[in-house]
C-alpha positions as CSV (number, residue, x, y, z in Angstrom):
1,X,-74.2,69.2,5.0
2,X,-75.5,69.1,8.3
3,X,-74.2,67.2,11.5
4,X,-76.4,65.1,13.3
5,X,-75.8,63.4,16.7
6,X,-76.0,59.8,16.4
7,X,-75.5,58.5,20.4
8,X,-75.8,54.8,19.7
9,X,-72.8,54.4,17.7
10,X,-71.1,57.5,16.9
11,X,-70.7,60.6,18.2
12,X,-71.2,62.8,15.2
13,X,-73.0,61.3,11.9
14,X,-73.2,63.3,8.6
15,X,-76.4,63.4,6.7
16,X,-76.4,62.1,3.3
17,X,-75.1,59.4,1.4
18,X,-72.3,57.3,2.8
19,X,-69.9,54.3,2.4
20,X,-71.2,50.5,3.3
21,X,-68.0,50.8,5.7
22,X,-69.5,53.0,7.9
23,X,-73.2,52.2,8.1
24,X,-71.9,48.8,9.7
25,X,-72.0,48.8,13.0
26,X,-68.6,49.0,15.2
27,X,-68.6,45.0,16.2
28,X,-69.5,44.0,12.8
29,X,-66.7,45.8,11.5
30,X,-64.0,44.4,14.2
31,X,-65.4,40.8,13.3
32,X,-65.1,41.1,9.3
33,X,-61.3,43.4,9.7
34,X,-60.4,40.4,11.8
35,X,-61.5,37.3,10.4
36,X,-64.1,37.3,7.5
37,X,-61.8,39.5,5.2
38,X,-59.0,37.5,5.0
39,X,-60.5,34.4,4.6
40,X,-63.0,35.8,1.9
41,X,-60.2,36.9,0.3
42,X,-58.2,33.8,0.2
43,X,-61.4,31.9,-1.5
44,X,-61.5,34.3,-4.3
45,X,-57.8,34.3,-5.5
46,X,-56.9,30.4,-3.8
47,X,-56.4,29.7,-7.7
48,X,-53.7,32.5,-7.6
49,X,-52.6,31.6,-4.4
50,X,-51.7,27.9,-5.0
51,X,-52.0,27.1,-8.2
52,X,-54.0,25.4,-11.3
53,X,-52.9,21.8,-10.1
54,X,-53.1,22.3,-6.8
55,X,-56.5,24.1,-7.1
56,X,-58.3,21.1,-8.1
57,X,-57.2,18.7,-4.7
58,X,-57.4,21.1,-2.2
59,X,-59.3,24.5,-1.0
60,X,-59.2,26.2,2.7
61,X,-61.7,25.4,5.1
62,X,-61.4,27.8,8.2
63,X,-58.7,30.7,9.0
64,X,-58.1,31.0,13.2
65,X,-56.7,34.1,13.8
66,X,-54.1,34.9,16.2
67,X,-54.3,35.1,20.0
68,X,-52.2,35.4,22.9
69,X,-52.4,31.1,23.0
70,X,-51.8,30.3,19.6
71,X,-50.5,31.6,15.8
72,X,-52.5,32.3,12.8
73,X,-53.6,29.0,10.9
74,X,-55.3,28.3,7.7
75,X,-56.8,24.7,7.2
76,X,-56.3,23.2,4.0
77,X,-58.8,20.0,2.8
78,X,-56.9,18.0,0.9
79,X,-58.2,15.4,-1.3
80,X,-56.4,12.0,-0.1
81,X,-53.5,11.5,-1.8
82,X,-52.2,14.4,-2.6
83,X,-51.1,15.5,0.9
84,X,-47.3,15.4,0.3
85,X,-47.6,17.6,-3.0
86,X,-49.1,19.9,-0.5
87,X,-46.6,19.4,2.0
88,X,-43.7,20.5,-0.4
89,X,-45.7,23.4,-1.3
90,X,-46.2,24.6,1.8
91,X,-44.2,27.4,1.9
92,X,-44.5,28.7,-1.6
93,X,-48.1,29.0,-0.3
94,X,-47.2,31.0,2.9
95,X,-44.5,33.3,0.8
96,X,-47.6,33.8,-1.8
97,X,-50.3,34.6,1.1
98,X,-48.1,37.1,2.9
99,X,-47.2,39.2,-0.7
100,X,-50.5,38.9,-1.2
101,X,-51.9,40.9,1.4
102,X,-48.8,42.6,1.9
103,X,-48.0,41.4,5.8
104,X,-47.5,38.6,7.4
105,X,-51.5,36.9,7.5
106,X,-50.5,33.6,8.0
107,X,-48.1,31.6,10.3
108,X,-49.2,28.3,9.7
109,X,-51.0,25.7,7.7
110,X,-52.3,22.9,8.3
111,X,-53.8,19.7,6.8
112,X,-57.2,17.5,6.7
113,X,-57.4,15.0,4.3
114,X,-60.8,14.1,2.7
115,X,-61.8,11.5,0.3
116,X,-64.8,11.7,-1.8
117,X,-65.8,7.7,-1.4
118,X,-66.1,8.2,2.5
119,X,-69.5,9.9,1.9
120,X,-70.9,6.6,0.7
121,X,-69.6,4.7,3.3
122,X,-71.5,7.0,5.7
123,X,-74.6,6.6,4.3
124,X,-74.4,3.0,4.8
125,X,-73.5,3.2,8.3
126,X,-76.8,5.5,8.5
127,X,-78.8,2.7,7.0
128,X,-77.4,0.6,9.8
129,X,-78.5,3.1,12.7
130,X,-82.1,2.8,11.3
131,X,-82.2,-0.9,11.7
132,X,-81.4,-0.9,15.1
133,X,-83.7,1.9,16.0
134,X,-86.6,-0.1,14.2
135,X,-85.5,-2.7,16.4
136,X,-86.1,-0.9,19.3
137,X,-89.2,0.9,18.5
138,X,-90.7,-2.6,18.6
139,X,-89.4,-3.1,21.9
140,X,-90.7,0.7,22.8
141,X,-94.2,-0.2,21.5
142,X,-94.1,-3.3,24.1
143,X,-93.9,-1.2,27.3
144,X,-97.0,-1.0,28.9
145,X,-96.9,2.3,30.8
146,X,-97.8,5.4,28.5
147,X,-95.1,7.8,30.3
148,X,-92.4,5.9,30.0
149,X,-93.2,5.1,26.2
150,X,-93.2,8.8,25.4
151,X,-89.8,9.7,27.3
152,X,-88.7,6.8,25.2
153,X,-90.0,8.1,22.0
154,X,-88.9,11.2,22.2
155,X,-85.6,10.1,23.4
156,X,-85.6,7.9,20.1
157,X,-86.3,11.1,18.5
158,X,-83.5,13.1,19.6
159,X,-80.5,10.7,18.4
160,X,-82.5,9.9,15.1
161,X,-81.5,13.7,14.6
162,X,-77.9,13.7,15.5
């Protein structure tokens, strides 16, 4: 084998084949040792984790590492309802986390509850934002000066995509 000198991210590279690990570059690594492993980790075993009847009301939505402000938090969606099953469980799920990865990941959890029917009620509050943009596009189209039409229209634009 030969050595190389590789001044962008290491000082000495060997030639040939090497790991994924270290063909990643120094920040990517720092971000996935820090964040993206253990929450990739917790999707694939949350079955394990927390159980077959717990697996089908809830799943984790973001892990915040910690800081110097605050502790390490997973956030739990929890299908409405179920929220004080959870809340019993709670540290079963934290004893379970921490054996799992064999230190202490996680200091906290915390709670969102969703419900599946809310979805439909936000699509008719949608319809409703429509009308009343219709409704003012007519009042756009009645303004005589073309400048001021266009800011409007494109302003009309910009909260039709939020």
């Amino acid at each position: 084998m030969q050595f190389k000198n590789n001044t962008k991210q290491r000082n000495v590279a060997i030639q040939g084949l090497r790991s994924f690990k270290d063909t990643l570059p120094k920040n990517v690594k720092k971000i996935i040792n820090k964040k993206g492993h253990i929450y990739s980790e917790t999707l694939n075993n949350w079955k394990y984790i927390v159980g077959e009847d717990l697996f089908k009301v809830c799943y984790p939505k973001t892990f915040k590492n910690s800081n110097r402000f605050g502790v390490s938090t997973l956030v739990i969606m929890v299908k409405r309802g179920h929220e004080v099953d959870m809340e019993y469980s709670k540290k079963d799920i934290l004893d379970k986390m921490n054996s799992f990865f064999g230190y202490s990941v996680v200091e906290k959890l915390k709670f969102i509850s969703f419900d599946n029917e809310q979805k439909i009620f936000a699509k008719d509050v949608s319809d409703n934002k429509n009308e009343a943009i219709n409704k003012y596009q007519n009042k756009i189209n009645d303004v005589k000066n073309d400048k001021i039409k266009k800011s409007l229209i494109e302003l009309t634009k910009v909260f039709k995509e939020k």
